[in-house]
C-alpha positions as CSV (number, residue, x, y, z in Angstrom):
1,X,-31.1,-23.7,60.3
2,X,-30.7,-25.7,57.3
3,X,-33.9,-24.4,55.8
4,X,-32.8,-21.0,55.9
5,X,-29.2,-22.1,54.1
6,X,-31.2,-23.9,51.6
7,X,-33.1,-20.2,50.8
8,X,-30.2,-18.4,50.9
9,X,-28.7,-20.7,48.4
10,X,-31.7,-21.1,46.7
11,X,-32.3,-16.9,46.3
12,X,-28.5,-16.7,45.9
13,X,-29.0,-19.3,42.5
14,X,-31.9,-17.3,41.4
15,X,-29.7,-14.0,41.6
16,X,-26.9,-15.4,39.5
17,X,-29.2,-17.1,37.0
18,X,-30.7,-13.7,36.3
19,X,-27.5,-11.8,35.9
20,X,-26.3,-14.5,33.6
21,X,-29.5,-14.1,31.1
22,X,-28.8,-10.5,31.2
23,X,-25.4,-10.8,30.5
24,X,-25.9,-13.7,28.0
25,X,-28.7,-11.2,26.1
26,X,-26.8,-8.8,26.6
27,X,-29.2,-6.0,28.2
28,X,-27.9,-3.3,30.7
29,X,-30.5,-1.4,32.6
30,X,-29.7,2.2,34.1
31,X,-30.3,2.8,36.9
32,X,-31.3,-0.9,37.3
33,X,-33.1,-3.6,36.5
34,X,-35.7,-3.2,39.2
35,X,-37.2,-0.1,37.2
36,X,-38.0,-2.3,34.5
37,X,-39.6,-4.8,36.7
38,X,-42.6,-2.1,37.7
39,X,-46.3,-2.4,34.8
40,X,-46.5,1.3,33.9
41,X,-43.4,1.3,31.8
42,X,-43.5,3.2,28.3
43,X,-41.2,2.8,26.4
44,X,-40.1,6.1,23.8
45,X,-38.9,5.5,20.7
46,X,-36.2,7.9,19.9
47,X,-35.7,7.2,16.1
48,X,-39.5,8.8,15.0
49,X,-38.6,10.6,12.2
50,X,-39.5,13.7,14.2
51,X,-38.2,13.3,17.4
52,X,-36.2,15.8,18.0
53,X,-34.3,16.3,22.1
54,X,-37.3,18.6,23.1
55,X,-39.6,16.2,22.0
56,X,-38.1,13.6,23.7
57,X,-37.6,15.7,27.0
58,X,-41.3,16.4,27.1
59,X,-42.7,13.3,26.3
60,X,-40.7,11.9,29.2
61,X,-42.5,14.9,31.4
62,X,-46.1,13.5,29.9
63,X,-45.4,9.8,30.3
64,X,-44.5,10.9,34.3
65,X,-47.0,13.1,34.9
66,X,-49.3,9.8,33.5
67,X,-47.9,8.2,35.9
68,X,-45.9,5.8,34.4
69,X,-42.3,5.2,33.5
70,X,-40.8,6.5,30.4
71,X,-37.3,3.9,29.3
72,X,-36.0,3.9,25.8
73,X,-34.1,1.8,24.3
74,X,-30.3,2.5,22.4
75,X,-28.9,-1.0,20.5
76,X,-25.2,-1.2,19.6
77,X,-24.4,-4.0,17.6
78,X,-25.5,-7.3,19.9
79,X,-26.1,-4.9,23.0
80,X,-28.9,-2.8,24.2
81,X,-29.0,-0.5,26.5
82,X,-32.3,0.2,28.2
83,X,-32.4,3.8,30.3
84,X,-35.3,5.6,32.7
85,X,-34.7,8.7,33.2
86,X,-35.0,10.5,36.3
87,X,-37.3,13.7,36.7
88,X,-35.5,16.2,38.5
89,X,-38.9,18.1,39.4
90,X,-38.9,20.4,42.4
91,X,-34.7,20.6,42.6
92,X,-35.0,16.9,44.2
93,X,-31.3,16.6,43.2
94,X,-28.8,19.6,44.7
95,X,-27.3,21.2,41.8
96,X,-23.6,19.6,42.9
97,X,-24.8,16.5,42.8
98,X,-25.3,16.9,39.0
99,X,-23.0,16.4,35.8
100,X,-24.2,17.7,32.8
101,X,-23.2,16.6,30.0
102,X,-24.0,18.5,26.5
103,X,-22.9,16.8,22.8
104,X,-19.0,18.0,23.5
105,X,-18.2,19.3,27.2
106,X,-18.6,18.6,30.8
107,X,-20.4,21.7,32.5
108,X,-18.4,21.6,35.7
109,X,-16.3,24.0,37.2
110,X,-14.7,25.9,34.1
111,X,-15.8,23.0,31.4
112,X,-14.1,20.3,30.0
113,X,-14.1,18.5,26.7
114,X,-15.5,15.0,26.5
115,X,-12.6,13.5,26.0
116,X,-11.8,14.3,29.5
117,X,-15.3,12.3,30.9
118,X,-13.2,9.5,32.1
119,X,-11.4,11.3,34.8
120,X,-14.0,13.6,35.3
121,X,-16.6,11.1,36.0
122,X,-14.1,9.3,38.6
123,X,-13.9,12.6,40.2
124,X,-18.1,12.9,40.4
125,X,-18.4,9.8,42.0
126,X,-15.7,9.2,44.2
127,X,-15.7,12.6,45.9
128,X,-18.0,12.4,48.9
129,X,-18.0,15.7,49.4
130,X,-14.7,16.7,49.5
131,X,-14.8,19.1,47.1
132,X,-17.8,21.4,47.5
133,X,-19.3,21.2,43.5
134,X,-19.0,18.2,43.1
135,X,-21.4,15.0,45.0
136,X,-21.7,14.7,48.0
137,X,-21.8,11.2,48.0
138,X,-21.7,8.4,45.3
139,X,-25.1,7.6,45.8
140,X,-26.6,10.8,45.4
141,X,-24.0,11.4,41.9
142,X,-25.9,11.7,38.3
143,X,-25.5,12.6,35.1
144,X,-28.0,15.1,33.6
145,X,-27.6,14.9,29.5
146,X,-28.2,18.5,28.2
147,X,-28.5,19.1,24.4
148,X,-29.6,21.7,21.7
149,X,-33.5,21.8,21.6
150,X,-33.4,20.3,17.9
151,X,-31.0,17.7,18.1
152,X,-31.7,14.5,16.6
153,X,-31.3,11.1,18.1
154,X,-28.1,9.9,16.6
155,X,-26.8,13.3,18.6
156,X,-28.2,11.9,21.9
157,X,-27.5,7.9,21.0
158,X,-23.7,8.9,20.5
159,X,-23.8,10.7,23.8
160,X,-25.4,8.6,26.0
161,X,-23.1,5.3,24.4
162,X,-20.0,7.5,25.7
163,X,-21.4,8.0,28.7
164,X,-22.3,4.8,29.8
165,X,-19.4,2.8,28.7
166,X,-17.3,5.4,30.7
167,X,-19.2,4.9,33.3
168,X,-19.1,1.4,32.9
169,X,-15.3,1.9,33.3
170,X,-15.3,4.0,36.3
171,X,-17.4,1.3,37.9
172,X,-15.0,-1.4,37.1
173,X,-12.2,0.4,39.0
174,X,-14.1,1.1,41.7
175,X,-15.6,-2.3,42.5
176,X,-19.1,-2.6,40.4
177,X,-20.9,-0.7,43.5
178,X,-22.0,2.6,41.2
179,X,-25.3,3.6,39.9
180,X,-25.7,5.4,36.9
181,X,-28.5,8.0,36.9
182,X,-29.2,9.8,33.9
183,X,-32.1,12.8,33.3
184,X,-32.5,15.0,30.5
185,X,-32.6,18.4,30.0
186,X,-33.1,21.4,27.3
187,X,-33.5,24.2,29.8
188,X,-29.9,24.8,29.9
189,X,-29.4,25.1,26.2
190,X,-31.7,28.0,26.3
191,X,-30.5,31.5,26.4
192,X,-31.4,33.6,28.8
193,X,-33.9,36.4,27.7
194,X,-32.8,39.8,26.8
195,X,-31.9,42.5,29.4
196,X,-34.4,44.9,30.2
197,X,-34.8,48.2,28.4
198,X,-32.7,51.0,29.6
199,X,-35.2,53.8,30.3
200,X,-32.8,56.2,31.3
C-alpha cells in the first residue's frame, strides 16, 4: 500500500514539475502537449517569404498524408505558442461541432464580429447540445480558422493570438477542463462556381 502512495506521489511530482518548466518557458501546446511528445512532428514555418494561407493549408495536407505531424510555431514577446492542427478529412467533425473563424467574423448562425468571440466561444463550448448548431459537447467543440487563399502570416498570427487567448479566457471561467482544437481551411473562402447556362 505504501508503494503505490509513494508512485502516486512520485508521478503526481513528475506532473507538476513538467507543468512548471512549461509555464516557467513559457510554451502552450494546442490541443496538448502529448501531440508534441510523438517523433514524426514537422514543424512549418509560417514566416517563408512566400507562404501564403493556401500554402500553409496544403503543406499541412502533405506533411499528414506523410504521415507525420505538421505544428508551427507563433512567438509573442516571451511566449510561444506551439499548434497541430487537426485534419478534418472525411467530415470526421459534424459541421455543428465547428467554429469558423475568418480574419473578422464568426461564421455561426447569422455571423458575428470578432469582437464578439468572447461570448461566442463560451456559447461553443458550454452548450452540450442544447442548441442544435452549436456542439454537442465540449469535447467534441473546435475552432476551424478560415482565411482568404493569399493571406499572409501576420493575417493568420493575429488571428490565431486572438483566438487562443480568448480561449484561454473561456477556460479559466470554466475551470481549466477545455481543449482547444484548431484546423485550417481555404475551401470556404472560395466562391462557388457560376450557375449553369440557361439554354432556354
Amino acid at each position: 500500500m505504501n508503494k503505490i502512495i509513494c508512485l502516486i506521489i512520485l508521478v503526481l511530482m513528475v506532473a507538476c514539475k513538467n507543468k512548471k518548466q512549461d509555464r516557467d518557458n513559457n510554451v502552450s501546446f494546442y490541443p496538448d502537449k502529448a501531440y508534441f511528445e510523438q517523433k514524426k512532428l514537422v514543424k512549418i514555418d509560417i514566416k517563408k517569404q512566400q507562404m501564403n494561407f493556401k500554402n500553409l493549408v496544403d503543406s499541412i495536407d502533405s506533411i499528414y498524408e506523410r504521415d507525420s505531424i505538421p505544428f508551427i510555431e507563433i512567438k509573442r514577446k516571451n511566449e510561444s505558442k506551439k499548434i497541430a492542427p487537426y485534419r478534418n478529412d472525411y467530415g470526421l467533425f459534424v459541421e455543428k461541432n465547428i467554429l469558423v473563424i475568418t480574419e473578422d467574423s464568426i461564421l455561426k448562425d447569422n455571423n458575428y464580429s470578432l469582437k464578439e468571440l468572447n461570448s461566442i466561444l463560451l456559447r461553443h463550448y458550454t452548450n452540450n447540445g442544447e442548441l442544435p448548431y452549436y456542439s454537442e459537447h465540449y469535447k467534441k467543440a473546435s475552432i476551424e480558422i478560415s482565411l482568404d487563399t493569399i493571406s499572409k502570416s501576420d493575417v493568420l498570427i493575429s488571428t490565431l493570438n486572438k483566438v487562443i487567448d480568448e480561449f484561454e479566457v473561456v477556460n479559466s471561467a470554466i475551470n481549466d477542463s477545455l481543449t482547444l482544437r484548431i484546423g485550417f481551411s481555404y475551401s470556404r473562402q472560395i466562391p462557388p462556381p457560376p450557375p449553369p447556362p440557361d439554354n432556354n
